[in-house]
C-alpha positions in Angstrom: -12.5 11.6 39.6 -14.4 13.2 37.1 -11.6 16.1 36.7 -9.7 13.1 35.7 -11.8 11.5 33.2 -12.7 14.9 31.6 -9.0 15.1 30.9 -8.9 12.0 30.0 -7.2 11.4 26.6 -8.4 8.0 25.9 -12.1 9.2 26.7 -11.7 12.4 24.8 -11.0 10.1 21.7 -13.5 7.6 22.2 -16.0 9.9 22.0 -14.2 11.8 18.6 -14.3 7.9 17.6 -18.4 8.2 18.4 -19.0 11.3 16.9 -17.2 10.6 13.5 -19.2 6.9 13.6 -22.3 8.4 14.2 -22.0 11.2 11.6 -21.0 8.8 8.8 -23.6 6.7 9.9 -26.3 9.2 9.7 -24.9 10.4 5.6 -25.1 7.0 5.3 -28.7 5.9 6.5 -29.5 9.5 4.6 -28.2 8.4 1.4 -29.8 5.2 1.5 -33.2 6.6 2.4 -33.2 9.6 -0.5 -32.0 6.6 -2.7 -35.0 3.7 -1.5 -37.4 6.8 -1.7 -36.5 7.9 -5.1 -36.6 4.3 -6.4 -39.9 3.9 -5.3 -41.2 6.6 -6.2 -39.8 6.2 -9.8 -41.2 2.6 -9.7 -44.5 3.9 -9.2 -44.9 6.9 -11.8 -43.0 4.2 -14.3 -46.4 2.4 -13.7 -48.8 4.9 -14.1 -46.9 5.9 -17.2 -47.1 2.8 -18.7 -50.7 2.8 -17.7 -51.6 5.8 -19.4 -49.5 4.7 -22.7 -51.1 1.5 -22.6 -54.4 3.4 -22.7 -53.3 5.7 -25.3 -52.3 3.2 -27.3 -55.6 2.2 -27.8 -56.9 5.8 -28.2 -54.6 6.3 -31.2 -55.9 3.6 -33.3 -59.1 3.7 -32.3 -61.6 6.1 -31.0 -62.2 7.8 -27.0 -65.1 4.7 -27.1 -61.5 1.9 -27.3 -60.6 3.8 -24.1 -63.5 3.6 -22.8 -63.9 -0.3 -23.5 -60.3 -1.1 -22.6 -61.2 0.6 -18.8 -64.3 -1.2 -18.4 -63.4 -4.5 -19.6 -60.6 -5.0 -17.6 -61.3 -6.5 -14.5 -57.2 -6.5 -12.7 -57.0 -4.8 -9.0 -54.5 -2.3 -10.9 -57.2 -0.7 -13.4 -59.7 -1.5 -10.1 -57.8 1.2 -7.9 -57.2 3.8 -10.6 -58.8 6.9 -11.4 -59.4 7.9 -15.4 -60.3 10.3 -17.0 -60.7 11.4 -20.9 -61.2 15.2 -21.5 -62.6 16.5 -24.6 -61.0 19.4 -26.8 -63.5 22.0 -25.1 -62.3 20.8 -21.5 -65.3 18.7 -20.5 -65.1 15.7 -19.2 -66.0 13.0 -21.9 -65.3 10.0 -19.7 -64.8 9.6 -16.4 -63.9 6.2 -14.0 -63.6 6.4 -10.3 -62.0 4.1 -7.7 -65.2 2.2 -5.4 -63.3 3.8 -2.8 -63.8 7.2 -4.2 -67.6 7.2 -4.2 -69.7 7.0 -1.0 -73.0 6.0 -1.4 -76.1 7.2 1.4 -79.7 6.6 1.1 -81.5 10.0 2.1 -85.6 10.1 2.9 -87.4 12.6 1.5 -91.0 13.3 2.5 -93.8 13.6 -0.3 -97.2 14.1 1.2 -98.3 10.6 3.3 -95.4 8.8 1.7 -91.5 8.7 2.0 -89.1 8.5 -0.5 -86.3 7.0 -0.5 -83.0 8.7 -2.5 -80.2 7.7 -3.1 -76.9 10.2 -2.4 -73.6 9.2 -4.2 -70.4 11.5 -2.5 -67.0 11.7 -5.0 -64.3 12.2 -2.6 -60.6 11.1 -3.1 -59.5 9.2 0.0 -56.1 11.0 0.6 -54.9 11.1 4.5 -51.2 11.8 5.9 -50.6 8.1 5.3 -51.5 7.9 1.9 -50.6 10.2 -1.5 -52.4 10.7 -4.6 -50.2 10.3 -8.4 -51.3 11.1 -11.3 -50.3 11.0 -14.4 -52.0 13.2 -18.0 -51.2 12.1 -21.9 -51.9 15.0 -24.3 -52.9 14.2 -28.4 -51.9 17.0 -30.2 -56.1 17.1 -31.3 -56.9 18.5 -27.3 -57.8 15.2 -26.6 -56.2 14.9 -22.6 -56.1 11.4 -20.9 -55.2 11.5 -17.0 -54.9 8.3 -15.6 -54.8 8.7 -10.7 -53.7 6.2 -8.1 -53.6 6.3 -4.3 -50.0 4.9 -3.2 -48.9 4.6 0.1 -47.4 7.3 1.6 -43.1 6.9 1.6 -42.9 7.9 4.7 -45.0 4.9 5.6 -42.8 2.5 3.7 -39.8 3.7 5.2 -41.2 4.0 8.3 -39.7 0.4 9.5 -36.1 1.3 7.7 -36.1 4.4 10.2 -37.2 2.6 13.2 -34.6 -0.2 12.2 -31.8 2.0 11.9 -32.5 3.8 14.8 -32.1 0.8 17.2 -29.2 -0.4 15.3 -27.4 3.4 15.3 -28.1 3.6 18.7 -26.7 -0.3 19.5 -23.9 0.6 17.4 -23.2 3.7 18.6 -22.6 2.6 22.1 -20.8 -0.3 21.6 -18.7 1.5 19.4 -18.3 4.1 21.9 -17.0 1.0 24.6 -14.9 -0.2 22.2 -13.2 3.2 21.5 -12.8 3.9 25.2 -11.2 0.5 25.6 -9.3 0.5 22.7 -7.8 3.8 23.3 -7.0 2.8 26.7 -4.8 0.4 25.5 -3.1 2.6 22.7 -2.5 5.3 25.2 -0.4 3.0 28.3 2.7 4.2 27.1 1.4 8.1 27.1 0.5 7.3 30.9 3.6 4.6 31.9 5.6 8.4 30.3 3.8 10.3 32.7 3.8 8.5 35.7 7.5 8.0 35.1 8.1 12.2 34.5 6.1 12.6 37.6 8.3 10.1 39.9 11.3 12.0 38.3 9.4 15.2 39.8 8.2 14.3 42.9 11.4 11.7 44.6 14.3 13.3 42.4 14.9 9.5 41.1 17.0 10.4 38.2 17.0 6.5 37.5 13.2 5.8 36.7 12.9 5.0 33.6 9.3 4.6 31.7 8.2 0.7 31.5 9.2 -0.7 27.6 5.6 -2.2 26.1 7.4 -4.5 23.8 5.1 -3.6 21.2 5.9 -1.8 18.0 5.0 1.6 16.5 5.4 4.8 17.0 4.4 5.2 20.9 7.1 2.3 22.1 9.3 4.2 20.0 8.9 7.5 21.8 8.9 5.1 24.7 12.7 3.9 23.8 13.3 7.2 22.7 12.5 8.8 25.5 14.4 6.0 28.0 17.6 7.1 26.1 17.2 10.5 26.7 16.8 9.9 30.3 20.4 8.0 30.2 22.0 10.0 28.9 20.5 12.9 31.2 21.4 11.2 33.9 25.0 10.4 32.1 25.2 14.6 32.0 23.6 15.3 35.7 26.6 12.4 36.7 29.0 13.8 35.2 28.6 17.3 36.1 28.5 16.0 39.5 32.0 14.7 39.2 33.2 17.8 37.4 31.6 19.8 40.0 33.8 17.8 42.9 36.8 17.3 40.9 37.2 21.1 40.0 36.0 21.7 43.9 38.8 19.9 45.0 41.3 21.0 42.4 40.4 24.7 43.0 40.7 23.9 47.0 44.6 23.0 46.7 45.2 26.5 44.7 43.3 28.5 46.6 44.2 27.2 49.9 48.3 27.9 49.3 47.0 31.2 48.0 45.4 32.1 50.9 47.7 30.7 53.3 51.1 32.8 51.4 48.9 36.0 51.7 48.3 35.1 55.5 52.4 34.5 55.8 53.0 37.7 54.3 50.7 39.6 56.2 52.5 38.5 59.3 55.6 38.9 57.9 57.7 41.6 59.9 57.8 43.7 57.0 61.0 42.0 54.9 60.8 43.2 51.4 62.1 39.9 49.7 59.7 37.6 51.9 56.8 39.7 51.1 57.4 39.8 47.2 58.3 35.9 47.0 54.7 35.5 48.7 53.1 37.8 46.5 54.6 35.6 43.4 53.6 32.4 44.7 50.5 34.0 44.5 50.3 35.3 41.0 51.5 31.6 40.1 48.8 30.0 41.9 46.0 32.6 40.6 47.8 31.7 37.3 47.1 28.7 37.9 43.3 29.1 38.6 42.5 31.3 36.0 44.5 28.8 33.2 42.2 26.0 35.0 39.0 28.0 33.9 40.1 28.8 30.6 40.3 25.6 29.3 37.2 24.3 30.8 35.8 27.6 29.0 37.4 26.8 25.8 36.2 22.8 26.4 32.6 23.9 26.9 32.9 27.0 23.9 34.2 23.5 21.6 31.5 21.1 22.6 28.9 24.0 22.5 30.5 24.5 18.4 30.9 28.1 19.5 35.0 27.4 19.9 36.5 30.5 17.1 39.1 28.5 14.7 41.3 30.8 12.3 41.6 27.9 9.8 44.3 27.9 7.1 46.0 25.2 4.6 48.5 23.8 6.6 51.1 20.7 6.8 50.3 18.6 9.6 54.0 17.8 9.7 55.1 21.0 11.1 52.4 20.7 13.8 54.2 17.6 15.1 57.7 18.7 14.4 57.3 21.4 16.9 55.3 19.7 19.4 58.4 16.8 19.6 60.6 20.0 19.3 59.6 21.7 22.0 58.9 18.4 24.3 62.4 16.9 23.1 64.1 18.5 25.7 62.0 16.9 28.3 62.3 13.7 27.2 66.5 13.6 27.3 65.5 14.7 31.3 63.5 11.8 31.6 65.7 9.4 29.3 62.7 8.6 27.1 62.8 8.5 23.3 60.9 11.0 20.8 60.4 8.8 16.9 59.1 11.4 14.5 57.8 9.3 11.8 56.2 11.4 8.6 57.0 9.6 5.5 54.4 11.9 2.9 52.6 15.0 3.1 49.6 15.8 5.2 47.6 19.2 4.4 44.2 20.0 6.0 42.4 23.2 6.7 43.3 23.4 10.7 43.4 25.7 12.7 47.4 25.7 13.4 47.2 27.0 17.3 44.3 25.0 18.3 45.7 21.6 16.6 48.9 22.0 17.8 47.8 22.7 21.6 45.8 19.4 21.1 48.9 17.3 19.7 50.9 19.0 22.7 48.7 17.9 24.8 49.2 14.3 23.8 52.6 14.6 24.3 53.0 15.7 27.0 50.6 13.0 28.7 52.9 10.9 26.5 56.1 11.8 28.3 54.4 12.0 31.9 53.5 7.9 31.9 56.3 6.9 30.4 59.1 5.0 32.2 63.0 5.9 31.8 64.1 4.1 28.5 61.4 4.3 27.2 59.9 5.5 23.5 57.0 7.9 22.4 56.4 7.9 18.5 54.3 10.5 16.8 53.3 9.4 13.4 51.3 11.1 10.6 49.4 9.2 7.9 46.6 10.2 5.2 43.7 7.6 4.2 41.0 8.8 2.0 39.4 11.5 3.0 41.6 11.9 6.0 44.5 12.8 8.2 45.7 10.5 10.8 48.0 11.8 13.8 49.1 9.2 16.2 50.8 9.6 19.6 52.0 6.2 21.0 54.0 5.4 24.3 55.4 2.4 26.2 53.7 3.3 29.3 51.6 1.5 31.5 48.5 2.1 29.1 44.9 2.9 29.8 42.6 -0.1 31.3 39.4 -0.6 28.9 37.1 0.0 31.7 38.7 3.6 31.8 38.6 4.6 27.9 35.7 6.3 27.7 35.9 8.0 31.3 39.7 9.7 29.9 37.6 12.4 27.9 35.8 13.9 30.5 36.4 16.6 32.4 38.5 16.8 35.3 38.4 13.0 34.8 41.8 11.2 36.7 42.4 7.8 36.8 43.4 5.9 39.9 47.0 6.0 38.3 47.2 9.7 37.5 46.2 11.0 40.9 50.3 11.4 41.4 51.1 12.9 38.5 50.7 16.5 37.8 48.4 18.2 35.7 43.9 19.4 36.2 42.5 16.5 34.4 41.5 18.7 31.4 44.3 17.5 28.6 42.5 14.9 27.2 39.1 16.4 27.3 40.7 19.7 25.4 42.0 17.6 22.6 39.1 15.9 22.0 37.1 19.0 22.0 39.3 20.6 19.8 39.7 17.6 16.9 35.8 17.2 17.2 35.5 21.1 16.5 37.7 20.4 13.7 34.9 17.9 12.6 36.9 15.0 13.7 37.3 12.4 15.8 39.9 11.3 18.7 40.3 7.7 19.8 42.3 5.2 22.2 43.9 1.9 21.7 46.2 -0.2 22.4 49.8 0.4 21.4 52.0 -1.7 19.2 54.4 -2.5 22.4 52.1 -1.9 25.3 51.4 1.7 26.7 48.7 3.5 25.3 47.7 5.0 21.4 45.9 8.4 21.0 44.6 8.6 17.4 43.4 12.1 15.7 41.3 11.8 12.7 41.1 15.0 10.7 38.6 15.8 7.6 41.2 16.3 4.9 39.9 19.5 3.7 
C-alpha cells in the first residue's frame, strides 16, 4: 500500500502543487513584510525629521534660547517622549531634555554625625530592551551648532509580530487544504492515465486483445490519448486478425503443394526404376516447388511494397501500352472462354511508372477479370486522365463483389466464398494494390456500369 502511493502520480503532484504554493506563498508573505517594515520605519524617521526641522526652524530665526522655549513650552505626548539635545560649536552640551522615563530618581541617606541626611539620586538611563528600539535623528548649522532630536519606538519585530503569527496559521490552513485539494484534483485528471493502465495490464495478463480503455467523455488532451490510444488497439487487433488468417490461409495453401510434392517423390521412389515415370515425377515436382516458391515471392514483394521498401525502376511511360499488352496477351484467353476484351483509350496517358511493376498489377486485374466472367460476356479496360491523375479501369460482367466483402478482397491470401473454386493463391488483388500504393496511388472497387465488378487505379500523373 504505501509502495503504491509512493508511486503514486496524482500524490507525487499534489505535493509539487504544495510545494510551489507554499514557496510562492512564503516570497509573498516576505515581500509584504520587508514592504510593512520599511513603511514603518520610514513613517517613523519622516517624524523625527520633521521634528528636528520644526525645531530648527526656530533655531534659524532665532537663538539656541527659541529652542529651548519651543521644547519646554510644548506640552504634546510627542515632544513628552522625545530626547533633545543642542550641542555647542566646542561639543558640549548646551541643552539637554530627557524623556521622564529616562531618569530614575532614588532617595539615598547619608549619615552626618547624630543626624541623617537625606539625598536625592537622579539615574539617566535610556530604557531600550529587545522589544523596544531607539531613533534618532541630528540637524547640523553650518556655525557647529548640532541639534539631535531621540525617540523610543516599538521594536518592528513587535509590530509584525501578529502579521507572522497570522500568516502562519493561515499558510499552514492553506497549505493543507491546498494539498487535499491537489490530491483530489489530480485524482481526477489522472483516471484516464489509470483506466490506460488497467486496460494495458488486462491486455498482459488474459491475452484479451479486445479490451479497450473506458472513453471519459470529457475533453482535452488525456481523453484524446484515451481515443487515440483505443484506435490503435483496433487496428492492432485488425493486424494480429489478419495475420491470423494469412497465417491459416497460406498454411492451407502451402499444405495442397506440398502434400502432391511429397506424395510424387514417394511414387517415384517406389517406382521400379522406369526412366520416364521417374522424370514425369520429378517435374511435377519442380512445378509444384515452382509453385511455392512464386507463392512466397509475391507475399515478399506484397510485404517489401507495404513496408515502401518495394525497388521501382521508374521511367516516362504511356499508360496505353501497359494495357495494350496486358489485353494482348490475355486476348487469347478470352476467345477460349468466349468472353469479350474493349480496349478503350481515347487520349494519352504518361506517368512516371515503373513499366514491369504496373503492368503485373493491370495483369493482374485481368486476369481476375477473365476468371469471373461468364461465356458471352465483356471485360473493358479503359484509361482516362483527370487533373493531376491517371485513371486505369478494369470492368467485367461477372457476378461482382458483395459490399460486405470490398475491403476483405485486398488482403492477403483473402478468398471469397465464391472464389474458393477458382484457381489462383489469393494474393492478386493484394499485389496490385501494393504496387499502385507504392506508386503513390490508390486502387478501388465498385460497381460496374452492367453488373460485375470495377477495379479502379489511380496514378500521380508525374
Amino acid at each position: 500500500m504505501l509502495e503504491r502511493l509512493r508511486q503514486s502520480l496524482a500524490l507525487r503532484l499534489a505535493a509539487q502543487y504544495a510545494l510551489v504554493f507554499a514557496l510562492s506563498s512564503g516570497v509573498l508573505f516576505g515581500v509584504l513584510y520587508w514592504t510593512l517594515a520599511e513603511s514603518l520605519n520610514a513613517r517613523e524617521l519622516a517624524s523625527l525629521e520633521r521634528q528636528v526641522r520644526s525645531l530648527a526652524d526656530a533655531f534659524t530665526r532665532g537663538a539656541p534660547v527659541d529652542v529651548i522655549a519651543r521644547v519646554k513650552n510644548n506640552p504634546s505626548p510627542e515632544m513628552s517622549a522625545s530626547f533633545v539635545r543642542l550641542i555647542a560649536p566646542d561639543s558640549s552640551t548646551f541643552f539637554q531634555k530627557l524623556p521622564d522615563d529616562w531618569v530614575e530618581t532614588q532617595i539615598k541617606s547619608i549619615p552626618f554625625g547624630p543626624f541623617t541626611v537625606n539625598q536625592e539620586v537622579r539615574t539617566e538611563r535610556i530604557p531600550q530592551t529587545a522589544l523596544r528600539d531607539y531613533s534618532i535623528a541630528t540637524y547640523q548649522w553650518a556655525t557647529g551648532w548640532q541639534l539631535q532630536v531621540g525617540r523610543i519606538l516599538d521594536s518592528r519585530a513587535v509590530l509584525l509580530a501578529p502579521l507572522q503569527r497570522a500568516f502562519a496559521l493561515v499558510g499552514a490552513g492553506a497549505l493543507a487544504l491546498s494539498f487535499v485539494a491537489g490530491i483530489i484534483l489530480a485524482w481526477r485528471a489522472t483516471r484516464p492515465l489509470r483506466a490506460v493502465s488497467a486496460t494495458a495490464r488486462r491486455i498482459l495478463e488474459t491475452g484479451d486483445l479486445a479490451a479497450r480503455v473506458p472513453s471519459t467523455g470529457s475533453r482535452g488532451e488525456l481523453a484524446l490519448l484515451v481515443t487515440q490510444l483505443n484506435t490503435l488497439l483496433d487496428k492492432n487487433a485488425a493486424h494480429v486478425r489478419v495475420l491470423r488468417e494469412t497465417l491459416d490461409n497460406l498454411a492451407h495453401d502451402l499444405r495442397t503443394p506440398l502434400t502432391r510434392l511429397r506424395g510424387t517423390a514417394e511414387l517415384a521412389m517406389q517406382d521400379a526404376g522406369d526412366p520416364a515415370e521417374a522424370r514425369a515425377a520429378l517435374a511435377d515436382c519442380v512445378n509444384e516447388s515452382d509453385r511455392v516458391l512464386h507463392l512466397l515471392e509475391v507475399l515478399l514483394d506484397i510485404s517489401a511494397a507495404e513496408a515502401g521498401a518495394l525497388k521501382l525502376n521508374r521511367d516516362h511511360l504511356d499508360v496505353r501500352t501497359l494495357v495494350e499488352r496486358a489485353a494482348d496477351l490475355y486476348r487469347e484467353v478470352a476467345e477460349e472462354k468466349e468472353i469479350t476484351i474493349i480496349v478503350d483509350q481515347p487520349a494519352p496517358a504518361a506517368c512516371q511508372a515503373d513499366a514491369i511493376r504496373l503492368g503485373q498489377a493491370v495483369n493482374n486485374l485481368v486476369d481476375n477479370a477473365l476468371k469471373y466472367t461468364p461465356a458471352g460476356g465483356t471485360v473493358t479496360l479503359t484509361t482516362a486522365t483527370e487533373p493531376g491523375s491517371i485513371v486505369i479501369t478494369v470492368s467485367d460482367t461477372g457476378p461482382g463483389v458483395p459490399v460486405a466483402e470490398r475491403a476483405a478482397i485486398w488482403r492477403r491470401l483473402y478468398r471469397g466464398d465464391s472464389s474458393r473454386s477458382q484457381r489462383g493463391l489469393g494474393l492478386g488483388l493484394s499485389l496490385v494494390k501494393a504496387i499502385v500504393e507504392a506508386h503513390g496511388g490508390t486502387a478501388t472497387i465498385t460497381d460496374a456500369p452492367r453488373a460485375g465488378a470495377r477495379f479502379v487505379l489511380r496514378l500521380p500523373a508525374n
